[in-house]
N, C-alpha and C positions, 0 to 999 in steps of 0.2 A: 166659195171662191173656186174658179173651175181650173182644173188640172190644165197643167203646160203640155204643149204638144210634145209627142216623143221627136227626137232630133234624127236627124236624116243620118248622118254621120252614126248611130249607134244605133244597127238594126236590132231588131231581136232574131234568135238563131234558136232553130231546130235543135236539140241534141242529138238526134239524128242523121242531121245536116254533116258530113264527114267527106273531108276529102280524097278522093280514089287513091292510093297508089300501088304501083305493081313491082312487087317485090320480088317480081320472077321465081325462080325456086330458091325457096331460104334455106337449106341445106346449103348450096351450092353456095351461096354468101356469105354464109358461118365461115364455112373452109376457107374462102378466099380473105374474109376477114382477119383469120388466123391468118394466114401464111402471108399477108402481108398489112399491117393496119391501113384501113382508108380501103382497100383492094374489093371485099365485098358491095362495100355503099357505093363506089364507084359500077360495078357488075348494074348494081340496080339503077345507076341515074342517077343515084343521090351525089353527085359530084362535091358540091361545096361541105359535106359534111364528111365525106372522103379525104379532101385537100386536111381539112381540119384535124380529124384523127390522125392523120399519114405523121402530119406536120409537129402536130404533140405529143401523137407516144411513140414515135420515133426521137423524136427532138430528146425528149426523159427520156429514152433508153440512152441514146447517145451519148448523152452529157454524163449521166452515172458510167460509161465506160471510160472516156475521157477521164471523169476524178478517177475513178480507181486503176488509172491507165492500161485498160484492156484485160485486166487479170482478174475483175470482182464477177463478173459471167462464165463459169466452169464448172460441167456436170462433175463429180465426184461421186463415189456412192462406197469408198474404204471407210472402215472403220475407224481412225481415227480424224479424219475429215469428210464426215456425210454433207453433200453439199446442199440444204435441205431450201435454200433459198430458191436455187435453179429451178422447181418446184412451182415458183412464179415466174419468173425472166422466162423458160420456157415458150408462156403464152404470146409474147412476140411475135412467135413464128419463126417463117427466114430466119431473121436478122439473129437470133438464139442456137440457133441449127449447127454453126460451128464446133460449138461444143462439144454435142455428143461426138462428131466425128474423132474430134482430138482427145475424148477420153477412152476410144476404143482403139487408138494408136500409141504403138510401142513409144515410138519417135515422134513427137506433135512436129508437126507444120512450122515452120518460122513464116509469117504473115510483116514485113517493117522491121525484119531481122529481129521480133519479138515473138515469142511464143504465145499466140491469139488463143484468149479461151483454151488455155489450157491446162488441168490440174497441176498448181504446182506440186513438185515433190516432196513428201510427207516422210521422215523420219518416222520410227517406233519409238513408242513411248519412252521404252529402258534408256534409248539410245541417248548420249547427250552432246549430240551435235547439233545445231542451230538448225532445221530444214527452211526449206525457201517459202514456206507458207509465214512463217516467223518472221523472214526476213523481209518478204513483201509486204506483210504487216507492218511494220516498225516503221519501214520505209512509207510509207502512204499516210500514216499517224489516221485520224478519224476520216481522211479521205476513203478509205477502204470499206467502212461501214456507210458515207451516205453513197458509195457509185453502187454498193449492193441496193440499199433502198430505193436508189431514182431508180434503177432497174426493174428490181421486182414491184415498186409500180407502178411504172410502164405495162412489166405485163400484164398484170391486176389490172388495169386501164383497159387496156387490149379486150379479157373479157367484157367489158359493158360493152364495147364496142360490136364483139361477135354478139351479144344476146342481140344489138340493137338490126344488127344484117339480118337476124335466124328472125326473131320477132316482127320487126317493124318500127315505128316512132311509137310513142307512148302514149300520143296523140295528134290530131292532122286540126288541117285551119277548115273553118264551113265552107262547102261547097257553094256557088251560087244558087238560089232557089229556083225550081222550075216554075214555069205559072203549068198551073191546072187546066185541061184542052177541053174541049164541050160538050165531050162525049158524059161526062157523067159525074163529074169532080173527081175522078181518080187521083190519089197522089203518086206521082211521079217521082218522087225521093227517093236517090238509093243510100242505101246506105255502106260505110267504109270502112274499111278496115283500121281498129284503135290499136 
């Protein structure tokens, strides 16, 4: 019985066959990746996967400062509140960056007459007055532990996104083939960056 023709519709492909793309300097995309998601893919061109990052781990950072209404994002680094989460949120970039300022101020910032990413105030231990970490807690009930998680990641998200600026895709679509010119059948394939 003789074999069916292969179909027009499903070439066969090179493994080699890879499509160009110019990643300009990936340092420089890392950084901008960081300091704002979607920021490096956009540097290179990659537009629509820029819109997309921007859009989703912005969107998760957002939403976890909303539930934890602005207070679950604050570097800390005293001893009885290490704020060991901020560690991810961090990776954000920008949009994380309030923090440290407001944790090397005497007096934080009032940001909406609320005190934006700012460590609340921590009692000692001995002490037995309620401090405002207590009370922001109580008041937020498990909201306060998922606006930490959509946060931290957010930022954890943000990393794949800088490896994706600093690397490249993880794989590209085939190139169109060249035909072979008379000189000698040279193949003409170049090959792409994976």
């Amino acid at each position: 019985m003789p074999k069916p023709a292969a179909s027009p519709e499903a070439p066969a492909h090179d493994p080699e066959d890879h499509l160009e793309i110019d990643l300009k300097d990936p340092l420089t995309a890392a950084f901008l990746a960081w300091l704002l998601p979607g920021l490096g893919h956009w540097y290179q061109g990659r537009r629509h996967k820029a819109v997309l990052f921007f859009v989703c781990i912005l969107g998760t950072f957002g939403y976890g400062l909303y539930l934890g209404e602005g207070r679950v994002v604050y570097a800390s680094w005293r001893p009885p509140d290490r704020r060991l989460p901020y560690l991810c949120q961090v990776w954000v970039g920008l949009p994380a960056m309030p923090a440290l300022v407001q944790a090397k101020r005497a007096k934080p910032f009032k940001i909406f007459g609320e005190e934006y990413m700012a460590p609340p105030q921590v009692n000692p231990p001995e002490s037995r007055v309620e401090d405002e970490l207590d009370r922001i807690q109580k008041h937020l009930h498990s909201y306060w532990e998922l606006g930490t998680i959509y946060t931290m990641i957010a930022g954890l998200l943000n990393v794949l996104a800088i490896y994706d600026a600093w690397g490249g895709p993880a794989y590209s679509a085939p190139a169109p083939r060249k035909k072979d010119d008379d000189s000698g059948g040279d193949d003409d394939r170049q090959g792409g960056a994976v």
